[in-house]
C-alpha positions, 0 to 999 in steps of 0.5 A: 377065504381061498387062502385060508382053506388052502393053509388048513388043507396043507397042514391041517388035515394031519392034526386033525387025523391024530386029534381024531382019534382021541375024540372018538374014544372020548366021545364013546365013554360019553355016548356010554354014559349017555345012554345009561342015562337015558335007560335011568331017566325014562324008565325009573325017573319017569315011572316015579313022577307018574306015580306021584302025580297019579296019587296026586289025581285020585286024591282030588279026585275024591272030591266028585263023590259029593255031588251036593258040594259040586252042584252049590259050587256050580251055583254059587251057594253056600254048601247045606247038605240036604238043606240041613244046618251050616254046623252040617255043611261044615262038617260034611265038607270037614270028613270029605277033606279028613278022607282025602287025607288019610285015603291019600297014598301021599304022606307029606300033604300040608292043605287041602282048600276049595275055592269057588269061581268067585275067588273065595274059600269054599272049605279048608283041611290043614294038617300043619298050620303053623303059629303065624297063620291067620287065614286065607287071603284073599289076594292068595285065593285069586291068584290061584283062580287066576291061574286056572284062568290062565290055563282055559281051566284044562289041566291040572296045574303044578306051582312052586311056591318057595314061601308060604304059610306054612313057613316051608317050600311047598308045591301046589297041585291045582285041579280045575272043577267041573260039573256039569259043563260047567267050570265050579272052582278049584280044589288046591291040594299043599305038599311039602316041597321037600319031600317032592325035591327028595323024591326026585334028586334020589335020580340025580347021580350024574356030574351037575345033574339037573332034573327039569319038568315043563309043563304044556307051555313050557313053562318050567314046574320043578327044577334042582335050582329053584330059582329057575322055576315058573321061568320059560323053558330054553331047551336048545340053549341048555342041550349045546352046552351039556348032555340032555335027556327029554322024556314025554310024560305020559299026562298032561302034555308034561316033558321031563328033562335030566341035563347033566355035565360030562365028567370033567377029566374026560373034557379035559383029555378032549380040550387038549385034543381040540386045543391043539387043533385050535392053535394050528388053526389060528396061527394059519388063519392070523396068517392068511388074514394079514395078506386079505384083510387089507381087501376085506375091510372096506367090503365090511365096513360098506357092508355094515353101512348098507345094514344102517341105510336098511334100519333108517339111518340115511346118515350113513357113510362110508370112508374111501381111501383108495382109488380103485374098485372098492374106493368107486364102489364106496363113493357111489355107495355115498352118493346114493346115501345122500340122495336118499337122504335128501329125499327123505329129509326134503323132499317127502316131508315138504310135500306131506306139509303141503297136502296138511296146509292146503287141505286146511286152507281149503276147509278154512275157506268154505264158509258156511255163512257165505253158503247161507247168504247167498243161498238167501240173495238168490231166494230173495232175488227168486221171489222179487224178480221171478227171477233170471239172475237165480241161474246165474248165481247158481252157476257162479256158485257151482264154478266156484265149489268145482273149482275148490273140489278140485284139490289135486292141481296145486298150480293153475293159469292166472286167467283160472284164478281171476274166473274163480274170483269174478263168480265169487264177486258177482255173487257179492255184488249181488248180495251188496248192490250199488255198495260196493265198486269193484275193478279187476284188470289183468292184462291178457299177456300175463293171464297164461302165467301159473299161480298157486290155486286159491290164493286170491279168495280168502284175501278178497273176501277178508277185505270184503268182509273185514274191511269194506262191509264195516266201513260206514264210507259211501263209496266202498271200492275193491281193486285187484290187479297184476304186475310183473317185474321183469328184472327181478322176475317176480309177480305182484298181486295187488287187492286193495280196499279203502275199507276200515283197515287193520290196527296196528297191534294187529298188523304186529300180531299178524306180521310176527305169525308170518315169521314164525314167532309164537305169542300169545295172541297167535292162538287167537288169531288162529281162530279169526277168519281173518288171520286164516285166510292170510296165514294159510295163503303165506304157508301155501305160497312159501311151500311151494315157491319158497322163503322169498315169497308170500304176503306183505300187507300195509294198512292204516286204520279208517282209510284201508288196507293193501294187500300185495302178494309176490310169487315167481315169474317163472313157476315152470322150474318149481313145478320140473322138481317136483314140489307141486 
């Protein structure tokens, strides 16, 4: 940029003082022209508009001299002058129209119509209707009152409609009725749209004039192209482009615009002026660039890439060529993309995953039918005894839900996980004593050792009640205990049962949902408890610790299952990357 302006500082200034001074004089007979405009806008144009709209008010106007029309709108009725016969009403609202008419200082009017707050005809006054009309439709007549339901029934409302009935352009002049507080309907009044367009183009004498009139919400209502009416009004755009002239109507808010061409031999004499400028400046400026864009690109290109990191794009990169301060630049600007990137990709959605399966792993194992069993063994137990177990039971149960309730602890000690199930099987043993066996050995130097939580329970209590309680042996015995394997650095825990075990079609099932096949059995299995509490323990453990880990499970039918669960024997560098 510095070379750029001492280039248009050493040989522009010249030029631009010649190319000055035949700007001004082109810029005087512009601004003449200007203001000659604006004296026959704001004066006559404007003065005429508000004639006509004011002959267009007093015209609906005349529809208050009749109260009793007014008042069976506001009811909604059909309109009987002094409770006399429909040939009456008819005809009294058929001379109140024939004088708005004829009392109407506008000639060129088509129809004047009434339309109720229902949407229906109310009485209608045609001074031309053509061979093809049939009617008011009343698709039409709503439209209408939608209209002035659009506009909070304030103002009254100027609509072109390029077709109609009447088989010509018409404008519309709709006047929003109200009686008493009260908002009763419409009065429509049709006039040529011809003789409205002609009204006002007699003002139009300037090169590509265009007389443009917007309403209060900008939305334009007359313009010397049709095909621009009803559309939104974009008066900056328009104004730096041609010379424009805005006038506030006096009523209604209304602006009028007059948007016109500068004569095209003074544009002409302009642009040669400007064009001579332009070359000189081009020639310097393709100069100069050549010497800077070989810096500046790389600080666009790194530019625009930092745009794409800012919408969400982390897939954004930028090329290094060089080894200097841009080509560090850019290569830090590539590292900080990729991290952002892996963090966003990894990291964050892992984590979100983790909260959905942990959360739905704790709500599959609350078990209301647990609750109310053992809510009875404790009453039964109360009632026979009277009863120093029923505190026992109670704190078990309490340890138990304290434990489940604490969500935010993903990694616990090994010795926090076997106290969660000893009060789980002291209230089983309780429920089912002198049935079940059950041994628990944990040797004391792995019990300091971190496991996911609650990874033990739904698989004990899928083998307690999936597999022991149905089995019709004798002796029914549960053992849980942990291995570690030092040489792999994994940690084993076993539950085994000798229960009634699981079918093979069913380990197939179960096994196809651990690796991830959709068949159609896994939606229901989805709905067993069964394959919940064993689902959820493979998608929690493989979160957390990875593909390498879960759940492996043998079983034989009639003789009993084991269940085998592999985790880490180091969890201390999973918990330092912030998985847990």
């Amino acid at each position: 940029m510095k070379i750029v302006m001492a280039m248009l500082v050493t040989t522009g200034i010249p030029i631009a003082i010649l190319a000055g001074i035949i700007l001004y004089q082109v810029a005087q007979t512009i601004s003449k022209d200007a203001d000659q405009a604006q004296s026959r806008i704001a004066q006559d144009m404007k003065s005429r508009i508000e004639d006509y709209d004011q002959d267009l008010y007093e015209t609906a106007y005349r529809v208050y001299y009749n109260f009793d029309l007014l008042e069976s709108l506001r009811r909604n009725e059909d309109y009987q002058p002094d409770n006399s016969r429909n040939y009456d009403a008819f005809r009294d609202t058929r001379d109140l129209f024939w004088g708005m008419y004829y009392n109407s200082k506008l000639k060129n009017i088509l129809g004047i119509y009434l339309i109720n707050s229902k949407g229906e005809s109310a009485g209608s006054f045609f001074s031309y209707i053509p061979v093809t009309y049939s009617g008011l439709d009343p698709g039409y007549l709503h439209s209408l009152l939608d209209t002035a339901v659009q506009s909070n029934w304030e103002a009254p409302q100027l609509q072109y409609r390029e077709q109609s009935f009447y088989d010509q352009p018409i404008y519309q002049y709709i006047v929003p009725l109200q009686y008493r507080g009260e908002h009763v309907g419409l009065l429509v009044i049709d006039v040529q749209g011809d003789s409205f367009q002609q009204l006002i183009e007699k003002y139009n004498t300037y090169y590509k004039g265009q007389v443009i009139i917007a309403d209060a919400a900008e939305r334009i209502v007359y313009h010397t192209d049709v095909n621009q009416i009803s559309t939104k009004l974009e008066e900056d755009k328009v104004a730096a482009h041609r010379m424009l002239v805005s006038v506030n109507l006096t009523k209604h808010d209304w602006k009028l615009l007059y948007v016109y061409t500068v004569n095209p031999s003074l544009i002409l004499f302009r642009n040669v002026a400007i064009a001579v400028i332009i070359i000189a400046i081009i020639l310097m400026v393709a100069f100069s660039l050549s010497l800077s864009f070989g810096i500046t690109k790389p600080i666009v290109l790194l530019h625009r890439n930092m745009g794409r990191i800012q919408l969400g794009d982390y897939t954004a990169r930028t090329d290094v060529h060089s080894q200097d301060e841009i080509g560090f630049l850019g290569n830090q600007f590539n590292q900080m993309a990729e991290q952002i990137e892996y963090l966003i990709d990894h990291d964050l959605k892992l984590q979100l995953v983790n909260k959905e399966v942990q959360i739905q792993a704790l709500q599959a194992q609350i078990s209301p039918h647990f609750l109310h069993n053992t809510l009875q063994t404790m009453s039964n137990i109360a009632v026979i005894q009277n009863a120093p177990e029923v505190k026992i039971i109670c704190k078990s149960l309490s340890n138990m839900y304290r434990y489940n309730m604490n969500i935010e602890e993903e990694w616990v000690q090994l010795k926090d996980e076997i106290r969660h199930i000893r009060n789980y099987l002291y209230i089983i043993n309780k429920r089912y004593p002198e049935i079940l066996t059950i041994h628990l050995r944990v040797d004391i130097e792995l019990q300091q050792l971190k496991v996911p939580k609650l990874i033990l329970q739904p698989i004990i209590e899928n083998a307690i009640d999936h597999g022991l309680i149905p089995s019709r042996r004798s002796k029914k015995l549960l053992k849980v205990y942990v291995k570690q394997d030092i040489c792999d650095q994994v940690l084993r825990i076993y539950v085994v049962d000798n229960g009634v075990g699981i079918t093979e079609t069913r380990q197939a099932s179960v096994k196809a949902q651990f690796e991830g096949h959709d068949t159609r059995l896994e939606r229901h299995l989805q709905e067993t408890s069964h394959s919940i509490g064993l689902h959820n323990v493979q998608s929690r453990i493989q979160l957390l610790c990875g593909k390498a880990y879960g759940v492996r499970f043998v079983s034989r039918k009639d003789s009993g299952t084991v269940v085998v669960i592999e985790l880490p024997l180091h969890t201390d560098t999973i918990e330092e990357r912030g998985i847990s």
